[in-house]
C-alpha positions as CSV (number, residue, x, y, z in Angstrom):
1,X,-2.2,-27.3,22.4
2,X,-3.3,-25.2,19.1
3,X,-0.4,-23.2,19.2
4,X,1.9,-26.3,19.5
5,X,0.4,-28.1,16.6
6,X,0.7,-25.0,14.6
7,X,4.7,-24.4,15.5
8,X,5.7,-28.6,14.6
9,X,3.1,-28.4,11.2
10,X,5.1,-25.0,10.4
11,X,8.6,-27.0,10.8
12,X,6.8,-29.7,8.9
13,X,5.6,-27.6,5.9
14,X,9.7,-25.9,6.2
15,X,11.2,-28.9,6.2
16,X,8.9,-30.6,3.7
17,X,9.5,-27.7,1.6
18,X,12.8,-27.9,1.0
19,X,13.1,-31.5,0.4
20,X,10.3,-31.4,-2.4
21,X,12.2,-28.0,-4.2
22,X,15.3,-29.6,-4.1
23,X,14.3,-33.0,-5.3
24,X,12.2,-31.4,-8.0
25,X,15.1,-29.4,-9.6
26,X,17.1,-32.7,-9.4
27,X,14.4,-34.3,-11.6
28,X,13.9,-30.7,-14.2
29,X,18.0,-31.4,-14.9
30,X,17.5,-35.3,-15.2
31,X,14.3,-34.4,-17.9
32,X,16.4,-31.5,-19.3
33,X,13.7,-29.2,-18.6
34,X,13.8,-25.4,-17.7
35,X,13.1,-25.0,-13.9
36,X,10.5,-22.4,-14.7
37,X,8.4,-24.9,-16.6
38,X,8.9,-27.9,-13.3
39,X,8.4,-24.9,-11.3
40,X,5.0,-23.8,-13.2
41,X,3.9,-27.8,-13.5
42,X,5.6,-29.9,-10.9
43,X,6.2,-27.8,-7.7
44,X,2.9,-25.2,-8.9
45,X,0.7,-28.0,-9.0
46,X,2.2,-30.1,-5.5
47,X,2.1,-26.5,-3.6
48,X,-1.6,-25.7,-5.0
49,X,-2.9,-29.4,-3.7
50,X,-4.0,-28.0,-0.5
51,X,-6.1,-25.1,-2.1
52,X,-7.9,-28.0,-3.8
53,X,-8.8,-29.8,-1.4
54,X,-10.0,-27.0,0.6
55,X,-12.0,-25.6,-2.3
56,X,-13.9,-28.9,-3.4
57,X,-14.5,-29.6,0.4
58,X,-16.3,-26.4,0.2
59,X,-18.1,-27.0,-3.1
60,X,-19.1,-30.3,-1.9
61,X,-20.9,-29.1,1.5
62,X,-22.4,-25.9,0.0
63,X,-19.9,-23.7,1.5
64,X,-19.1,-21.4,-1.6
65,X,-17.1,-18.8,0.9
66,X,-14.4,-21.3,1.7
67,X,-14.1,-22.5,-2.3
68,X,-14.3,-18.7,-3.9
69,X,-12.5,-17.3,-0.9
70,X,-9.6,-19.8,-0.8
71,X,-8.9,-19.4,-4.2
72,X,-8.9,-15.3,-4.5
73,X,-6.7,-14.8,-1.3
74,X,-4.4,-17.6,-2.0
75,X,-4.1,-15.8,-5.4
76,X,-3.4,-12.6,-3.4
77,X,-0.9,-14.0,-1.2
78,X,0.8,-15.9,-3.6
79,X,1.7,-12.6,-5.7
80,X,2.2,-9.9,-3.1
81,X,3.1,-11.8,-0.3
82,X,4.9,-14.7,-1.4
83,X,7.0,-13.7,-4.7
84,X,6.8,-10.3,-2.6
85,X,9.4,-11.6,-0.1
86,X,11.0,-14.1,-2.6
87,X,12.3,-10.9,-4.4
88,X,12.9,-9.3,-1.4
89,X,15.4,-12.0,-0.5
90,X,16.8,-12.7,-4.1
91,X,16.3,-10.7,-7.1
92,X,13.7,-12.8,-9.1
93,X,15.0,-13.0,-12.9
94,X,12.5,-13.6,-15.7
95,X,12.9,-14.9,-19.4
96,X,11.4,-14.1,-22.5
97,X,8.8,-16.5,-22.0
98,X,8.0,-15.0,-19.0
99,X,7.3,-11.3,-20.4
100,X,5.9,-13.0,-24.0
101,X,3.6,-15.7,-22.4
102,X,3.4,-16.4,-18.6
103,X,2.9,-13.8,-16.6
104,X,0.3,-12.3,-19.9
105,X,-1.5,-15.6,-19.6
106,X,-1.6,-14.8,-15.5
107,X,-3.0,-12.1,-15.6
108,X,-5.5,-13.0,-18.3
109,X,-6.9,-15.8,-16.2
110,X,-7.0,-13.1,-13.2
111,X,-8.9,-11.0,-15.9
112,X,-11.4,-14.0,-17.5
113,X,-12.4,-14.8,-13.7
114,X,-13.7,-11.2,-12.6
115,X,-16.0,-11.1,-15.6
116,X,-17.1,-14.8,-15.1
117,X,-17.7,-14.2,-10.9
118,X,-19.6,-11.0,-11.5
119,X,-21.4,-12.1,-15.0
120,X,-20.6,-9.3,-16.9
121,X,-20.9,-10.9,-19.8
122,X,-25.2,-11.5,-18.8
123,X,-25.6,-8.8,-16.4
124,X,-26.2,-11.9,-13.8
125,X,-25.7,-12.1,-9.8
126,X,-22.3,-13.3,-8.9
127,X,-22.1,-17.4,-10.1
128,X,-19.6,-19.1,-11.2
129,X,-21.6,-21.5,-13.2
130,X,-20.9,-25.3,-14.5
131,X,-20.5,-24.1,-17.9
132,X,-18.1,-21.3,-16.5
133,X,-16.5,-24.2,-15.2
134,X,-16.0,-25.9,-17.8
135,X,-14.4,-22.8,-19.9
136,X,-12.2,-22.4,-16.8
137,X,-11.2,-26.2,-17.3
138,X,-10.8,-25.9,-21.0
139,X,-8.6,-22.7,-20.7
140,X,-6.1,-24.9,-17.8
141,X,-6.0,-27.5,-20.9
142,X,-4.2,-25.1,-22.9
143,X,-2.2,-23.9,-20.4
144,X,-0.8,-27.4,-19.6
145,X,-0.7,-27.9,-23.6
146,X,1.3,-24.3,-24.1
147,X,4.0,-25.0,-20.9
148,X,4.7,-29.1,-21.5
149,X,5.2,-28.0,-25.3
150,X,7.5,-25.4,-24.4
151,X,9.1,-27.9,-21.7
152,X,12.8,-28.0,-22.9
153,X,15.7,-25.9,-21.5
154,X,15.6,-22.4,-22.5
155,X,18.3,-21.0,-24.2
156,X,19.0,-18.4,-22.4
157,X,20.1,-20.5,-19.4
158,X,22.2,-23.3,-18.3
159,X,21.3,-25.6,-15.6
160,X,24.2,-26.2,-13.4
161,X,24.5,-29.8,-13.1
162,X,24.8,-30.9,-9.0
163,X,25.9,-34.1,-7.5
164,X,22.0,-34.4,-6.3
165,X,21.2,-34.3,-10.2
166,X,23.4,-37.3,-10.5
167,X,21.6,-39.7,-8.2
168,X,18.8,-42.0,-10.3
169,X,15.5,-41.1,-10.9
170,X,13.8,-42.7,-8.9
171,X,15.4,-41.5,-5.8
172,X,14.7,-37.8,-7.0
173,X,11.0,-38.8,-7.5
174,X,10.5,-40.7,-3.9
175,X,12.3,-38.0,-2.2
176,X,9.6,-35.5,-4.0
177,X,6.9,-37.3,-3.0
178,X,7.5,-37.7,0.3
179,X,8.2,-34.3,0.9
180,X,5.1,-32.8,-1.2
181,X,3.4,-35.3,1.2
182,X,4.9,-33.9,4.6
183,X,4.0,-30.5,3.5
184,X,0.7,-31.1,2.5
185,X,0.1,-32.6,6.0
186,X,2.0,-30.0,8.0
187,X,-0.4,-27.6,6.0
188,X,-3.9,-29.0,6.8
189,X,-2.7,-29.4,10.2
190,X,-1.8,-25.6,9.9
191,X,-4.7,-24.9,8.7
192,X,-6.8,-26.8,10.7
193,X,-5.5,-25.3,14.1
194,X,-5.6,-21.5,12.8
195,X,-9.4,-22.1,12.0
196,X,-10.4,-22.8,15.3
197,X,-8.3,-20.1,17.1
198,X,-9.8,-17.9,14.9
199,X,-13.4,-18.9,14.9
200,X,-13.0,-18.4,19.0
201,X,-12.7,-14.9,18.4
202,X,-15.4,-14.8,16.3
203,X,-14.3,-13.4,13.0
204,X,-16.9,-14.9,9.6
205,X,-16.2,-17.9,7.3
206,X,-15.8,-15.2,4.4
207,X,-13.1,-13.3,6.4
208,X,-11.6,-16.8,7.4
209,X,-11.3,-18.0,3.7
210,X,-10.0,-15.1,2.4
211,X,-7.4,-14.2,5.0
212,X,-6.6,-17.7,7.6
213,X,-7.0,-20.6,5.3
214,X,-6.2,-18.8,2.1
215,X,-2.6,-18.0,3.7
216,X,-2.7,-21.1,5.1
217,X,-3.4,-23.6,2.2
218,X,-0.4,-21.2,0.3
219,X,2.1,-22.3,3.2
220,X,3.6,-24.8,0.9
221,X,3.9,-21.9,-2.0
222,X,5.8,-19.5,0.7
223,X,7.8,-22.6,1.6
224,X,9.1,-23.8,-1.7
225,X,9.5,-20.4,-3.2
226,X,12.2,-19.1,-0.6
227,X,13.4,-22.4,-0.4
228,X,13.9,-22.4,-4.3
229,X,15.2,-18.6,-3.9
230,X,17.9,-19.9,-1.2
231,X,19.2,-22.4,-3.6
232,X,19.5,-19.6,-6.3
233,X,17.0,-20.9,-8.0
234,X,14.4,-17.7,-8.5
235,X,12.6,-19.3,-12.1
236,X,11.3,-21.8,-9.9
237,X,10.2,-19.9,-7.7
238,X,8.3,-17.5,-9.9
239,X,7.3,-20.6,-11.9
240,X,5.9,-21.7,-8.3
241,X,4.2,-18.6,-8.2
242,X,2.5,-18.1,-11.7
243,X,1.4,-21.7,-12.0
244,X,0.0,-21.9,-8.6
245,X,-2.3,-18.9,-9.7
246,X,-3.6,-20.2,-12.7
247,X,-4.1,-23.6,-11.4
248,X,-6.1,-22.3,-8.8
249,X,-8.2,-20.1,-11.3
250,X,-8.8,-22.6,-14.1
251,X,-8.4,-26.2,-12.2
252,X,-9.6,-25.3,-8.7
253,X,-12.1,-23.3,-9.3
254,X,-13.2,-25.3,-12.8
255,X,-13.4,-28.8,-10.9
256,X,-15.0,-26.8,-7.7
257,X,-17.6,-25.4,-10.0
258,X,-19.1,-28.4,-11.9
259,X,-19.8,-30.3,-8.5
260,X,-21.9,-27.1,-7.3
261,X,-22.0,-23.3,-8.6
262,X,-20.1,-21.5,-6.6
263,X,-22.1,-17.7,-5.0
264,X,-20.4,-15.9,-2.3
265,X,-21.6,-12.4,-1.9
266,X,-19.1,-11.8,1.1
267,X,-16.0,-12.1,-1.2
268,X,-16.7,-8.8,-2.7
269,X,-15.0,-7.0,-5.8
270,X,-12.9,-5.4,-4.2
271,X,-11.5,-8.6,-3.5
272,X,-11.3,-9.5,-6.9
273,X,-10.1,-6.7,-7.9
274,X,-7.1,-6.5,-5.9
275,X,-6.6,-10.4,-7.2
276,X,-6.0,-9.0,-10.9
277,X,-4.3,-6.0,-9.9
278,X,-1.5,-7.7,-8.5
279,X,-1.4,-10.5,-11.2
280,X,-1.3,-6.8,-12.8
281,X,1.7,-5.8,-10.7
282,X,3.6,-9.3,-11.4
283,X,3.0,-8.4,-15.5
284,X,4.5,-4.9,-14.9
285,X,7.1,-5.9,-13.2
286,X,8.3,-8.9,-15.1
287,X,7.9,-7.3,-18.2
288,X,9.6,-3.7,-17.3
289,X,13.6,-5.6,-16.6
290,X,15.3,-8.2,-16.5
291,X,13.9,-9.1,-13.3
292,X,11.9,-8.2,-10.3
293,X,14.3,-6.5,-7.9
294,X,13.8,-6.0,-4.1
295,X,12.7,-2.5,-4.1
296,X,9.6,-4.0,-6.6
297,X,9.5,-6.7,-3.7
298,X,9.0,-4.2,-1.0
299,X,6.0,-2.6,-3.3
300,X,4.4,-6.1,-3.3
301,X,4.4,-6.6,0.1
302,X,3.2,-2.9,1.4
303,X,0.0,-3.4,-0.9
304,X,-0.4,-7.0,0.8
305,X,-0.2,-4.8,4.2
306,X,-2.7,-2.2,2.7
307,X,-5.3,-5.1,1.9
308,X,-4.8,-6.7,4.9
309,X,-5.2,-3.6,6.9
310,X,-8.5,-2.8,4.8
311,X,-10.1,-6.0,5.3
312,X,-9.7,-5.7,9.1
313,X,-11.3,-2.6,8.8
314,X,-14.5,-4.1,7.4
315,X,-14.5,-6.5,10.3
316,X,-14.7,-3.5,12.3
């Protein structure tokens, strides 16, 4: 029965998916905004919903494993896995914004929350504190401030205007919302069912976090970004990518924070590390061309391997 619920909630979070991407660039050409910037706000912020629930259910019953661990693999997966195979599939183009501001302000975030977990500002044990976060918070304020202000269509390209485009507003938005709403729930379902095959073979709530319902709570980011990169729309899906990251850094982990303070000394910083080294990566490789190209893909997605394989060998 597991194994059936995960296969409809997978067609569910597909499906769900690609109703909510396409919906959403309908609305970014209504608004006249760049599909980075819907991507980064709109679709980053729908696909990221499940990591917050996840992470304040965990804040809220003491479980800082789930909260910290959610938030660092999904983080992981989202850059090497997810905008790994995106490229892979389409060559992801990036903007001047993107090399001047977002992927920077990425990695900076990736940066400010390995010295805040480990306290090397006060030479602490690893907390995330309420006053770290509420710097964590303050930091997502000016990230929402810096993207809405710098909403408007970039220069440097032209939306194409489809005949979805052309169908009121409304229906754009409904459509949306009931898609980001069918995702959602094929996720937790997802989620849900790939917990308890894996607590039956008896693998920790740390490993779990960081590996099961990290991946799993990032469904929704997989989905939209290859369904964004099918429809030729790759600024999306980086936008997807980037904002996810930093909402799950500064909001997430900000909100998750001030209802408890978060300690997990089973997400380790090697963990971390590997977090801000592929934010790292995405900085590089945005910043190097005119766009991330499948070979750069491929290099994503063989250090997502190379973690992966490492944190089965600490099971061991």
């Amino acid at each position: 029965m597991e194994y059936i619920i995960l296969i409809i909630s997978l067609l569910a979070i597909v499906v769900g998916a690609d109703r909510f991407v396409g919906a959403s660039a309908a609305i970014a050409r209504r608004l006249k905004i760049s599909d980075f910037v819907i991507g980064a706000v709109v679709v980053g912020f729908g696909t990221s919903f499940p990591e917050l629930l996840v992470s304040l259910k965990g804040a809220v019953s003491g479980n800082s494993d789930v909260a910290l661990g959610n938030v660092v693999g999904s983080n992981i997966f989202n850059v090497l896995g997810i905008l790994g195979v995106t490229a892979m599939l389409f060559p992801i183009a990036t903007s001047r914004e993107n090399i001047r501001r977002d992927a920077p302000f990425c990695f900076g975030v990736s940066v400010l929350l390995l010295l805040i977990a480990f306290d090397f500002f006060t030479k602490g044990e690893t907390l995330i504190s309420r006053i770290d976060g509420v710097v964590l918070l303050a930091v997502f304020t000016f990230f929402m401030w810096m993207t809405l202000s710098k909403g408007g269509q970039d220069s440097s390209g032209e939306i194409e205007v489809q005949a979805s485009s052309r169908k009121p507003l409304w229906y754009s938005i409904t459509v949306a919302i009931v898609g980001l709403s069918v995702l959602i729930l094929g996720c937790h379902f997802f989620v849900e069912q790939a917990v308890v095959i894996a607590r039956n073979f008896g693998v920790s709530d740390a490993y779990i976090s960081i590996t099961l319902i990290a991946c799993g709570t990032s469904l929704p980011e997989l989905a939209a970004s290859v369904a964004a990169a099918l429809k030729k729309n790759t600024q999306m899906a980086l936008g997807n990518v980037i904002g996810s990251n930093i909402f799950n850094i500064t909001l997430i982990l900000g909100a998750s924070s001030l209802i408890r303070p978060l300690h997990s000394p089973d997400i380790v910083l090697t963990d971390y590390l590997v977090m801000t080294g592929a934010a790292l990566l995405l900085m590089i490789f945005a910043t190097t061309k005119v766009r991330i190209s499948r070979f750069e893909g491929l290099l994503l997605v063989l250090a997502f391997v190379a973690y992966n394989i490492w944190l089965l060998s600490m099971q061991g």
